[in-house]
C-alpha positions, -999 to 999 in steps of 0.1 A, spaced: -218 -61 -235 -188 -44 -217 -167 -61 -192 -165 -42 -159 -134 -30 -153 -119 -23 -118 -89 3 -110 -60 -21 -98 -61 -11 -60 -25 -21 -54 -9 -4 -85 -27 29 -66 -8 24 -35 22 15 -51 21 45 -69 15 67 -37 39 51 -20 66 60 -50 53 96 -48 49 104 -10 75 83 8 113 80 5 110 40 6 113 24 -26 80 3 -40 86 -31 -51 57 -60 -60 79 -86 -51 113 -78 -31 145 -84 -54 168 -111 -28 195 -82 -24 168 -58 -8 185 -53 25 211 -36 4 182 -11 -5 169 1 21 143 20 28 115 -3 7 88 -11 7 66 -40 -3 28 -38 -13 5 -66 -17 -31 -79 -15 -43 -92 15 -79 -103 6 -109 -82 -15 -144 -86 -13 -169 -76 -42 -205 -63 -42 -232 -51 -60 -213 -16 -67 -182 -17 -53 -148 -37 -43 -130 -34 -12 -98 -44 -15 -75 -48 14 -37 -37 7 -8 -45 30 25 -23 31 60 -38 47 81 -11 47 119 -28 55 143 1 70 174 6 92 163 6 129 143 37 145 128 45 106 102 21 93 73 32 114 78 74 105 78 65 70 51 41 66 32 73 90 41 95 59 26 69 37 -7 67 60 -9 101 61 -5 106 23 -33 84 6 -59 73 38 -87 89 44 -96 105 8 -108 94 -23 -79 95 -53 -90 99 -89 -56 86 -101 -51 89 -141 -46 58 -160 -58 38 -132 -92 46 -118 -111 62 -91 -108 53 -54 -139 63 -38 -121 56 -2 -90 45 12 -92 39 49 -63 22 73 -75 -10 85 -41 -10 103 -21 15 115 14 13 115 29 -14 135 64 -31 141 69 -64 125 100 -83 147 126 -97 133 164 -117 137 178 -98 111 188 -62 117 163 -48 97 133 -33 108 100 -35 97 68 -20 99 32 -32 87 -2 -13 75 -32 -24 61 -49 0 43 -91 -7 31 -93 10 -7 -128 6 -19 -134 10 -56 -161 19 -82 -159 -6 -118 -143 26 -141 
């Protein structure tokens, strides 16, 4: 018997986001990252599995200079929802939908942030 296998939902976005946006990707954000900037952070919120499929839901921080984080997670939005992705080495996502559009995130700090939630459903490969 062969054990199902599902395409790494987060690794996708994190991919897309190193390919369609001008914000760097990070897992975990290195302690220097205002020193960075643009970035941008992707992680799982929750996933829920059934019969044929996993939804997965995948958050994106994206940490800027003022006036920038909400234009370039819009460029990320607009580069992976709302289409499926057959991405090599990784899998097939059968849908990635925003649960969240864009929104600002305040903060003390001088940085601004912006937050999306994005709803990737997968297929076992």
């Amino acid at each position: 018997m062969t054990d199902i296998q599902w395409p790494d939902a987060r690794k996708v976005v994190h991919e897309m986001v190193k390919a369609h946006s001008s914000a760097v990707p990070y897992y975990l954000l290195p302690a220097e990252y205002t020193e960075l900037l643009p970035v941008a952070n992707t992680w799982v919120q929750r996933s829920n599995e059934g019969f044929v499929d996993r939804v997965t839901w995948v958050v994106v921080d994206v940490y800027a200079d003022p006036g920038e984080s909400i234009g370039l997670a819009e460029e990320i939005v607009s580069a992976v929802a709302n289409q499926p992705h057959d991405v090599p080495g990784v899998g097939f996502l059968d849908d990635v939908a925003v649960e969240q559009p864009p929104t600002d995130v305040p903060r003390p700090d001088g940085v601004e942030q912006s937050q999306t939630i994005l709803k990737v459903t997968t297929r076992p490969n």
